[in-house]
PQR file of N, CA, C, O and H, with PARSE charges and radii, in Angstrom:
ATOM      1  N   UNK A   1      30.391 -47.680 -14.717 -0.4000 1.5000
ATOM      2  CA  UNK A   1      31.034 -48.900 -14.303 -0.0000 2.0000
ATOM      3  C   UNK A   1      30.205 -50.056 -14.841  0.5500 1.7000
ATOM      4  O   UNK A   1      28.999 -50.165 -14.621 -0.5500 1.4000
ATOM      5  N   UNK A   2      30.958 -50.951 -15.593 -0.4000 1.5000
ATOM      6  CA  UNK A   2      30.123 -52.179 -16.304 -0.0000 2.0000
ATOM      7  C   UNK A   2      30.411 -53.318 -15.705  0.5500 1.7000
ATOM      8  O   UNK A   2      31.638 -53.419 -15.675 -0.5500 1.4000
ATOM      9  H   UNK A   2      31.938 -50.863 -15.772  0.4000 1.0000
ATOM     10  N   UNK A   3      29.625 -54.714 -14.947 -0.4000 1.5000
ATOM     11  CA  UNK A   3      30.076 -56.009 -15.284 -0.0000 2.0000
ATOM     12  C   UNK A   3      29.352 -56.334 -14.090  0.5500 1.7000
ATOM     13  O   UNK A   3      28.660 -55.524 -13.472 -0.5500 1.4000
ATOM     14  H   UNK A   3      28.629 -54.632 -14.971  0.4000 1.0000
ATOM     15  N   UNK A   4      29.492 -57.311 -13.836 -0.4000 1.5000
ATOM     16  CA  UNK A   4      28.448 -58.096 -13.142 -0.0000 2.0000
ATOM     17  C   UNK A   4      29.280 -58.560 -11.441  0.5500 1.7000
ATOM     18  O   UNK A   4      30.456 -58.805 -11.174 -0.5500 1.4000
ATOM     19  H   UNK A   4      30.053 -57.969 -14.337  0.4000 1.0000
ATOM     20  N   UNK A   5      27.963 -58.520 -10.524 -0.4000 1.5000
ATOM     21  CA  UNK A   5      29.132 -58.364  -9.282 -0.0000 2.0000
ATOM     22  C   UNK A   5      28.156 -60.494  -8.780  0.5500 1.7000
ATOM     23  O   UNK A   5      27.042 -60.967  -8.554 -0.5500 1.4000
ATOM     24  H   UNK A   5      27.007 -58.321 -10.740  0.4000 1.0000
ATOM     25  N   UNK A   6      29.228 -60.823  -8.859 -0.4000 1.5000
ATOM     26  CA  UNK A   6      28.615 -62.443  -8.029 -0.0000 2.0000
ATOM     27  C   UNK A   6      28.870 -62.343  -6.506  0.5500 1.7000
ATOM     28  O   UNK A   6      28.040 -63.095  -5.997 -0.5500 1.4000
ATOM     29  H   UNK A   6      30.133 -60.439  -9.042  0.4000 1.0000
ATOM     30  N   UNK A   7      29.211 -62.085  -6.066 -0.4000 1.5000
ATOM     31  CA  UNK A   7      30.016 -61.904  -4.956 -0.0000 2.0000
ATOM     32  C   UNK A   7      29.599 -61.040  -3.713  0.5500 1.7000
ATOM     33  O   UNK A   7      30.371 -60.978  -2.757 -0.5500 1.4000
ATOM     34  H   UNK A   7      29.885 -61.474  -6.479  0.4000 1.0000
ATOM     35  N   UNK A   8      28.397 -60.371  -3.698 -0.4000 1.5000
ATOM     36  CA  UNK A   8      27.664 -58.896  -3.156 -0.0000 2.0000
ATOM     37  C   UNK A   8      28.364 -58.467  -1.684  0.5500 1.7000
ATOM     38  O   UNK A   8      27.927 -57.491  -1.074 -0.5500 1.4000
ATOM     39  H   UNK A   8      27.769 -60.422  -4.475  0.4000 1.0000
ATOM     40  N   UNK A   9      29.357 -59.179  -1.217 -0.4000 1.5000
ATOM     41  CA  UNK A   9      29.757 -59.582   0.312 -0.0000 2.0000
ATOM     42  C   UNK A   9      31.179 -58.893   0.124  0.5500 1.7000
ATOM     43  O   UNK A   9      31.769 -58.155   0.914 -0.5500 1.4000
ATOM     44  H   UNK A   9      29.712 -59.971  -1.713  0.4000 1.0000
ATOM     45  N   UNK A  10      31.636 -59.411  -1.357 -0.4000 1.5000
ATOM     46  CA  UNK A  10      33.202 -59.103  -1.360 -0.0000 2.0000
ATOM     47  C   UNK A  10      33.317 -57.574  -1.736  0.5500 1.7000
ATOM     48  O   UNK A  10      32.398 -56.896  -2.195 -0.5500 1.4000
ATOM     49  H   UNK A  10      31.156 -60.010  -1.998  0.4000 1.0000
ATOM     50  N   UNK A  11      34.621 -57.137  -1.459 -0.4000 1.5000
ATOM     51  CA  UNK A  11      35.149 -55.824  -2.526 -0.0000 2.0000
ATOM     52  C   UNK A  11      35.447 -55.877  -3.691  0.5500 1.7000
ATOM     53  O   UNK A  11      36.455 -56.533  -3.953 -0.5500 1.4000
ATOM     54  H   UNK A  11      35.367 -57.688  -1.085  0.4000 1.0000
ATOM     55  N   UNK A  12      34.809 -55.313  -4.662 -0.4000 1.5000
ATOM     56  CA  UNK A  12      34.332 -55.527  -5.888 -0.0000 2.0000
ATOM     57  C   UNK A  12      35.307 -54.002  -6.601  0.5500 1.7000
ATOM     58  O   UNK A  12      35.158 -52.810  -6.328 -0.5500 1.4000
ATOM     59  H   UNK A  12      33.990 -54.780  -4.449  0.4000 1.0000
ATOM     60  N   UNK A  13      36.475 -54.802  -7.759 -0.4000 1.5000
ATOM     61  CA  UNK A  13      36.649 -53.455  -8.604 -0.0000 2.0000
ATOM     62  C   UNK A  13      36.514 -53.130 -10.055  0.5500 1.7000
ATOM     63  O   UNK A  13      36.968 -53.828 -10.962 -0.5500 1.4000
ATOM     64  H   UNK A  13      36.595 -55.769  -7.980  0.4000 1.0000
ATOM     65  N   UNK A  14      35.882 -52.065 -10.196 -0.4000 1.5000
ATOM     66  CA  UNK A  14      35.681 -52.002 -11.333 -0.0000 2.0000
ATOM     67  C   UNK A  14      35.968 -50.961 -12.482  0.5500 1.7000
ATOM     68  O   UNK A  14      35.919 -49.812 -12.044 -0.5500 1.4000
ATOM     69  H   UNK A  14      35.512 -51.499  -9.459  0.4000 1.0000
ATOM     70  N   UNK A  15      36.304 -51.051 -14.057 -0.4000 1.5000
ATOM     71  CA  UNK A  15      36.272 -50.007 -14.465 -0.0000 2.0000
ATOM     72  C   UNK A  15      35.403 -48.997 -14.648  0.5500 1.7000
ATOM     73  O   UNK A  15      34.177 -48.965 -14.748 -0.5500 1.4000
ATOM     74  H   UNK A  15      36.345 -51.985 -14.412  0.4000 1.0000
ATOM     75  N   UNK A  16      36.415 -48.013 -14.682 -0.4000 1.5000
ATOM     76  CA  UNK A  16      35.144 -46.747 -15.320 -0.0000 2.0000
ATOM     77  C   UNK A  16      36.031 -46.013 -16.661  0.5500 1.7000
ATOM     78  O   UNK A  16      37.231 -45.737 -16.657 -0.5500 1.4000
ATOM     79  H   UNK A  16      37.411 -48.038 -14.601  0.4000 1.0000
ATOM     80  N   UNK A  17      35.326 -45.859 -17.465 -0.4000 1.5000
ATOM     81  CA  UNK A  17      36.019 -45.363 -18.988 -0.0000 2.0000
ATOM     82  C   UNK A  17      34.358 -44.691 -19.602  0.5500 1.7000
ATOM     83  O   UNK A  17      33.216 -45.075 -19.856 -0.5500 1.4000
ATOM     84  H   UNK A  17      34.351 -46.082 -17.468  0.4000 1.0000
ATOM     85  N   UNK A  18      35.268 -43.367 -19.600 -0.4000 1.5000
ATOM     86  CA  UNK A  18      34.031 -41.992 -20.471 -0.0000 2.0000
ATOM     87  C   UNK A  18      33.068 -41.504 -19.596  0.5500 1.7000
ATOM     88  O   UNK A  18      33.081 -42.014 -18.476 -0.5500 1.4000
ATOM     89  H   UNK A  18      36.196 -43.055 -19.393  0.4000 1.0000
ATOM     90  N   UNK A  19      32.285 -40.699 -19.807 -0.4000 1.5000
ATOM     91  CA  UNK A  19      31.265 -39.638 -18.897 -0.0000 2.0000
ATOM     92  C   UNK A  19      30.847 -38.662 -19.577  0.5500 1.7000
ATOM     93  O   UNK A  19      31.482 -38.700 -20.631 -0.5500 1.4000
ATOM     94  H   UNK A  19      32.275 -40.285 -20.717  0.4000 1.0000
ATOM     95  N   UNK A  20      30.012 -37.643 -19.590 -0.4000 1.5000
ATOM     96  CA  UNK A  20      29.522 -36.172 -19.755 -0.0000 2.0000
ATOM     97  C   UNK A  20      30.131 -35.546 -19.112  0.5500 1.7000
ATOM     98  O   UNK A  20      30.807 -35.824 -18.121 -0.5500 1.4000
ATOM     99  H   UNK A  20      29.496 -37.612 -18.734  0.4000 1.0000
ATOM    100  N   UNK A  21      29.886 -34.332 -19.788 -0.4000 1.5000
ATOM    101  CA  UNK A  21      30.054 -33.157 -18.933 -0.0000 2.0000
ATOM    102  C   UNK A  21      31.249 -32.827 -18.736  0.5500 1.7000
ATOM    103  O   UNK A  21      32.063 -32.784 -19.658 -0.5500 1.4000
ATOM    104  H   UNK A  21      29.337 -34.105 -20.592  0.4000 1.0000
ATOM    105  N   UNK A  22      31.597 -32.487 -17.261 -0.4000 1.5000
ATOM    106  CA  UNK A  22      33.060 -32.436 -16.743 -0.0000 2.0000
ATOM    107  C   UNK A  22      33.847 -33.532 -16.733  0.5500 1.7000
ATOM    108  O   UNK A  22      35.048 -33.623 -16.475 -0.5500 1.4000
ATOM    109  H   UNK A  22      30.935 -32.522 -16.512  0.4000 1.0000
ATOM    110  N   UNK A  23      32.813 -34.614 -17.133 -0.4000 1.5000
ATOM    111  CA  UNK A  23      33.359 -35.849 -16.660 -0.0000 2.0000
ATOM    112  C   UNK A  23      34.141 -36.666 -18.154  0.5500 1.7000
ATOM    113  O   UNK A  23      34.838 -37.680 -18.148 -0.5500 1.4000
ATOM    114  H   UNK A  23      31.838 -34.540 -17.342  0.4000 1.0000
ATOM    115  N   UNK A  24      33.851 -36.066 -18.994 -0.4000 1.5000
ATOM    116  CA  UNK A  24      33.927 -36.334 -20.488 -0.0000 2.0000
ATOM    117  C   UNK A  24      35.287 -37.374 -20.827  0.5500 1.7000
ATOM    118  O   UNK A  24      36.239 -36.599 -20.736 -0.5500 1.4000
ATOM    119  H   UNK A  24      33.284 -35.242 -18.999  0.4000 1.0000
ATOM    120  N   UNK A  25      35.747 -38.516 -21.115 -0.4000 1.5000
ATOM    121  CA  UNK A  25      36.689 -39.063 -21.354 -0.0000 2.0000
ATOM    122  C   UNK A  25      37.798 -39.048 -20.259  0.5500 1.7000
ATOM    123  O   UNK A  25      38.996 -38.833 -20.439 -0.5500 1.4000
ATOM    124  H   UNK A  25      34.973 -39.146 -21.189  0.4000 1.0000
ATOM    125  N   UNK A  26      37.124 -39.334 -19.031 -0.4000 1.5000
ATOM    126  CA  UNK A  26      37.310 -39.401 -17.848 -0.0000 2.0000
ATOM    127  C   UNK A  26      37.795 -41.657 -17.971  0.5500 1.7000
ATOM    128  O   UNK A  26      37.151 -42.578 -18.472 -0.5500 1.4000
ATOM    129  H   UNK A  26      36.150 -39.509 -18.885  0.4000 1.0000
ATOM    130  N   UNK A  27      38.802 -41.639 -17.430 -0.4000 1.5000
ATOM    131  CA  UNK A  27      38.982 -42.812 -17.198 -0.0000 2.0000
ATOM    132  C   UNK A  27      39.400 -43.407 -15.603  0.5500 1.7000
ATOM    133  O   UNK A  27      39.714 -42.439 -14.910 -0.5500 1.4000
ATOM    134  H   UNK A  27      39.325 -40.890 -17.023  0.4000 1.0000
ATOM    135  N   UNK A  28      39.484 -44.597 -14.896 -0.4000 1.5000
ATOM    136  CA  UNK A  28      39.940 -44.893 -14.107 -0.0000 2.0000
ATOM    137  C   UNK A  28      39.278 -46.158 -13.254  0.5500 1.7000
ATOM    138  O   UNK A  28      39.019 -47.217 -13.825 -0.5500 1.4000
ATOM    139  H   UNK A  28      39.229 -45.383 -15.458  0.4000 1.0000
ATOM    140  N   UNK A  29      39.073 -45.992 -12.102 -0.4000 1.5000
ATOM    141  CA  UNK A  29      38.529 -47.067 -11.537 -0.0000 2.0000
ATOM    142  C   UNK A  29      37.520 -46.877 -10.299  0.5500 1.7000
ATOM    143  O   UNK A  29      37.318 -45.720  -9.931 -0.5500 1.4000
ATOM    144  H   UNK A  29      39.282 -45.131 -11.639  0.4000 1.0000
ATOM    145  N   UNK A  30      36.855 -47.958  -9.611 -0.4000 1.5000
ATOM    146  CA  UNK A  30      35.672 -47.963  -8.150 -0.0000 2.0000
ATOM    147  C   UNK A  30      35.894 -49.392  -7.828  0.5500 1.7000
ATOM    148  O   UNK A  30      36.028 -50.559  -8.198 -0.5500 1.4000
ATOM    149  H   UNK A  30      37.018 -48.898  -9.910  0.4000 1.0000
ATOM    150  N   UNK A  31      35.823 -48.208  -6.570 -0.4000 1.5000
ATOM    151  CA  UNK A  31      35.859 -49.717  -5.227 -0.0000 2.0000
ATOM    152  C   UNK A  31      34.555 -49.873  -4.618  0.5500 1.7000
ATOM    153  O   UNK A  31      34.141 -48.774  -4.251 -0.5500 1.4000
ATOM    154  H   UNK A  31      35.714 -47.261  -6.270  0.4000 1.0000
ATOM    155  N   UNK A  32      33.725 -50.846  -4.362 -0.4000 1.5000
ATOM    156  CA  UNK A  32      32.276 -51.356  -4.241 -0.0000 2.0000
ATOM    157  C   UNK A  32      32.798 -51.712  -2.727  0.5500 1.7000
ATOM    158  O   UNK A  32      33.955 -52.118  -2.836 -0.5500 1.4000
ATOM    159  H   UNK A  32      34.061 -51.739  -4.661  0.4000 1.0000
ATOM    160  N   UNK A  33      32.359 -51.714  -1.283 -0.4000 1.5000
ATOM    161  CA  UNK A  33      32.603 -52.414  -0.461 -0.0000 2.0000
ATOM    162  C   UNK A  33      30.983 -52.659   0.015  0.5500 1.7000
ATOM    163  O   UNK A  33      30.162 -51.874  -0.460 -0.5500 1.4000
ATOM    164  H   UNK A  33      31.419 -51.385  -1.194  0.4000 1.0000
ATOM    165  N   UNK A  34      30.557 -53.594   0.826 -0.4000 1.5000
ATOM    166  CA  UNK A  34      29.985 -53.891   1.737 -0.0000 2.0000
ATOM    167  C   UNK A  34      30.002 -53.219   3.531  0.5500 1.7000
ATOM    168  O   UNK A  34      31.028 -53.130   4.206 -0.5500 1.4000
ATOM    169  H   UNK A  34      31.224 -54.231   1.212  0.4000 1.0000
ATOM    170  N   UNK A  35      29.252 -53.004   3.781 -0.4000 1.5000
ATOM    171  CA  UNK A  35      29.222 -51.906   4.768 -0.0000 2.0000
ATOM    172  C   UNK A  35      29.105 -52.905   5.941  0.5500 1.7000
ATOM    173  O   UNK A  35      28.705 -52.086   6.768 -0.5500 1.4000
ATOM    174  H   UNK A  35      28.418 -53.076   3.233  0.4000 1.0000
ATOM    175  N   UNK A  36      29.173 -54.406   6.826 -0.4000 1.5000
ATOM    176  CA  UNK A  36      27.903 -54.820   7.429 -0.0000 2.0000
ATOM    177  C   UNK A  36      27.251 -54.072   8.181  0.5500 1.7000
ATOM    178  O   UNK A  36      26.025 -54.054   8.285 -0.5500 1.4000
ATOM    179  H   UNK A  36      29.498 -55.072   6.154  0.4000 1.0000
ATOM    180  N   UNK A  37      28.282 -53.186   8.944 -0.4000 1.5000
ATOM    181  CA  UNK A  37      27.438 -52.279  10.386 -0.0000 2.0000
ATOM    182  C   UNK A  37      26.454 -51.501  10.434  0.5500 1.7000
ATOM    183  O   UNK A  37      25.758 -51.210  11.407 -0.5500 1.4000
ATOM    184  H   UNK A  37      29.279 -53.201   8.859  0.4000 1.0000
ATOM    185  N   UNK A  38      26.373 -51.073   9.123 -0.4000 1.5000
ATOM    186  CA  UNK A  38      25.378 -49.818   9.045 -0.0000 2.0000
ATOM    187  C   UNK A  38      24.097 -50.861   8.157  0.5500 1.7000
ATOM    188  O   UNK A  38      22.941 -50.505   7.924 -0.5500 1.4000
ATOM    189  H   UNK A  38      26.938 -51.309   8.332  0.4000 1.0000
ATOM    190  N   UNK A  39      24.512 -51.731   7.915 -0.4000 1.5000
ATOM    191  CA  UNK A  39      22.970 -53.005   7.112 -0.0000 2.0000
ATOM    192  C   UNK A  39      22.344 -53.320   8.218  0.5500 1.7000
ATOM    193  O   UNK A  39      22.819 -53.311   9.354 -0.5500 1.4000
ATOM    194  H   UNK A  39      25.451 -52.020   8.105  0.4000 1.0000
ATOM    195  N   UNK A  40      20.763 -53.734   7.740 -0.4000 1.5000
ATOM    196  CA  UNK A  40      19.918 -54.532   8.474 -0.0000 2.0000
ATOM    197  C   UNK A  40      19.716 -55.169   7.940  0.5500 1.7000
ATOM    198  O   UNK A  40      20.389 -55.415   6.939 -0.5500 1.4000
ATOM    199  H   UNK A  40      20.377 -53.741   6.818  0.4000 1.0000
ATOM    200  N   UNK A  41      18.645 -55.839   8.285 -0.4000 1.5000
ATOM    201  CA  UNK A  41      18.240 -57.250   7.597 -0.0000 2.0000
ATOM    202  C   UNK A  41      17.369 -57.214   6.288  0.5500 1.7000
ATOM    203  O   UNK A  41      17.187 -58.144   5.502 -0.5500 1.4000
ATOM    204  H   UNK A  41      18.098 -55.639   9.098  0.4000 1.0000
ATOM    205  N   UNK A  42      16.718 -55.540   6.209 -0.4000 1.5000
ATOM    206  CA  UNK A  42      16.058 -55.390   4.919 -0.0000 2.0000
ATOM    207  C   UNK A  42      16.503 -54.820   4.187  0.5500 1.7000
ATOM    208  O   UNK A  42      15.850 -54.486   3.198 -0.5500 1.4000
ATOM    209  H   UNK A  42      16.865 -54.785   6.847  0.4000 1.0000
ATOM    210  N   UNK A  43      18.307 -54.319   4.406 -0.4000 1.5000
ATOM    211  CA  UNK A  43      18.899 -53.042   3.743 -0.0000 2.0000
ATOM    212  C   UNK A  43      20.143 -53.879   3.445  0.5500 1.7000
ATOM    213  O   UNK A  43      20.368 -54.944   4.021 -0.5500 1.4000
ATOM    214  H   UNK A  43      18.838 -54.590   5.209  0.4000 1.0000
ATOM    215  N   UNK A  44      20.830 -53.416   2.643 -0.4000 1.5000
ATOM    216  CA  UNK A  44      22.240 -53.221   2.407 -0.0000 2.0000
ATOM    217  C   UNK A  44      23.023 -51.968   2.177  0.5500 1.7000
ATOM    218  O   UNK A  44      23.241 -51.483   1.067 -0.5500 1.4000
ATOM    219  H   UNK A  44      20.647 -52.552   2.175  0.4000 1.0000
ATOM    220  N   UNK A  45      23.317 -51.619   3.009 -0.4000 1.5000
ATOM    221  CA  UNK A  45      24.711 -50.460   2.741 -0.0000 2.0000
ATOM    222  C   UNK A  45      26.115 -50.912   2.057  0.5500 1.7000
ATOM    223  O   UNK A  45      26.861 -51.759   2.548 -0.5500 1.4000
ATOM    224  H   UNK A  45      23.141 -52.014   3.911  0.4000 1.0000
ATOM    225  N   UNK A  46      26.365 -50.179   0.794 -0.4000 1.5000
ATOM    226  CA  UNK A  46      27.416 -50.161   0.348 -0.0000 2.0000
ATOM    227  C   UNK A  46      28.100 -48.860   0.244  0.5500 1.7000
ATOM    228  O   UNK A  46      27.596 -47.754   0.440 -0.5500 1.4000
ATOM    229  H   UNK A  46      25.758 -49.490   0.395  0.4000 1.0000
ATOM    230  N   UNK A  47      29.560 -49.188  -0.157 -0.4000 1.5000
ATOM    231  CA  UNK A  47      30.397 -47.314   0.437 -0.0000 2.0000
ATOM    232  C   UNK A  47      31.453 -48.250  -1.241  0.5500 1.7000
ATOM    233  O   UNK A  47      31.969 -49.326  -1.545 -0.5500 1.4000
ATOM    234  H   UNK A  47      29.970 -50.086  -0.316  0.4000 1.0000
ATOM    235  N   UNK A  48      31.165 -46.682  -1.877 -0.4000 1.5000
ATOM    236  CA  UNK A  48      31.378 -46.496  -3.718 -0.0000 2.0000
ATOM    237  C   UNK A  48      32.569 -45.652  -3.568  0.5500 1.7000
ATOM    238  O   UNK A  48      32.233 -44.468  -3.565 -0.5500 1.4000
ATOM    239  H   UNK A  48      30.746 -45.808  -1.630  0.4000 1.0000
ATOM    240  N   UNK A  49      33.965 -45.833  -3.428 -0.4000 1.5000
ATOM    241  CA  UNK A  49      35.116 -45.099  -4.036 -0.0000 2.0000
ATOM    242  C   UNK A  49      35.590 -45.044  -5.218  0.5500 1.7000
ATOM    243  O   UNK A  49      36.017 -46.081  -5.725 -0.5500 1.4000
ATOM    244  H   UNK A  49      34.238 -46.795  -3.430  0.4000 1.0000
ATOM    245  N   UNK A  50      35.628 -43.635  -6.040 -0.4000 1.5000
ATOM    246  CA  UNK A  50      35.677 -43.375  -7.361 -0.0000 2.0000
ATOM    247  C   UNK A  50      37.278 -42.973  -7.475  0.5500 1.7000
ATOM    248  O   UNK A  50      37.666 -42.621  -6.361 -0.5500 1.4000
ATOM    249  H   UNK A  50      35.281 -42.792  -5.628  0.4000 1.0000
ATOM    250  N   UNK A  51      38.038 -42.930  -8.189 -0.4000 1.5000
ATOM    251  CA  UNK A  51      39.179 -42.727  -8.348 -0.0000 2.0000
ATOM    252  C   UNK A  51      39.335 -42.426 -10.131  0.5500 1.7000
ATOM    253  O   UNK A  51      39.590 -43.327 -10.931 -0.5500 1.4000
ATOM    254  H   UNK A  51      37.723 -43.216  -9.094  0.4000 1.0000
ATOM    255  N   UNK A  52      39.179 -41.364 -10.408 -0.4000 1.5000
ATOM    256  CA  UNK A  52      39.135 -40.918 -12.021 -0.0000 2.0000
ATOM    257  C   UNK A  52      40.739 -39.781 -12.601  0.5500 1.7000
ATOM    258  O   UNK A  52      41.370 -39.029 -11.859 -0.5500 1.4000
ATOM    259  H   UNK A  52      38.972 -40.633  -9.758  0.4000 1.0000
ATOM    260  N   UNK A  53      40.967 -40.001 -13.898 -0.4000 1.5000
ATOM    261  CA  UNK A  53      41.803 -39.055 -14.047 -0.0000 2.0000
ATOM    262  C   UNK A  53      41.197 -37.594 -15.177  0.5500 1.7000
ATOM    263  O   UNK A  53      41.619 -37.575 -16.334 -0.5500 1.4000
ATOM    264  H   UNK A  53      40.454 -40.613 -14.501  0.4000 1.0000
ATOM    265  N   UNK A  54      40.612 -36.919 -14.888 -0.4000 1.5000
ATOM    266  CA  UNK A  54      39.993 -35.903 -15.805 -0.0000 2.0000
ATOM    267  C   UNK A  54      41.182 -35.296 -16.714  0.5500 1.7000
ATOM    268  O   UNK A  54      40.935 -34.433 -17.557 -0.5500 1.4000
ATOM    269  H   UNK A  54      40.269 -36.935 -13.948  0.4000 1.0000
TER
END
């Protein structure tokens, strides 16, 4: 997944195009969210949904 996130708070989507392996010319997309509940004040939790077509 490439590009730059300004935003670290918002839901962020992004592409994904190519991989190794099993993953080889694998295309599709990720969802970036922000977690707050599970953050503290020295952490950030984020939750990464992958959605690919092999």
């Amino acid at each position: 997944m490439l590009g730059t996130i300004h935003d670290l708070r918002a839901t962020v989507e992004r592409t994904i195009v190519g991989g190794t392996g099993a993953f080889r010319m694998v295309r599709g997309y990720g969802l970036i969210d922000y977690v707050p509940e599970a953050s503290t004040p020295g952490h950030d939790v984020y939750r990464v949904d992958l959605f690919v077509v092999v």
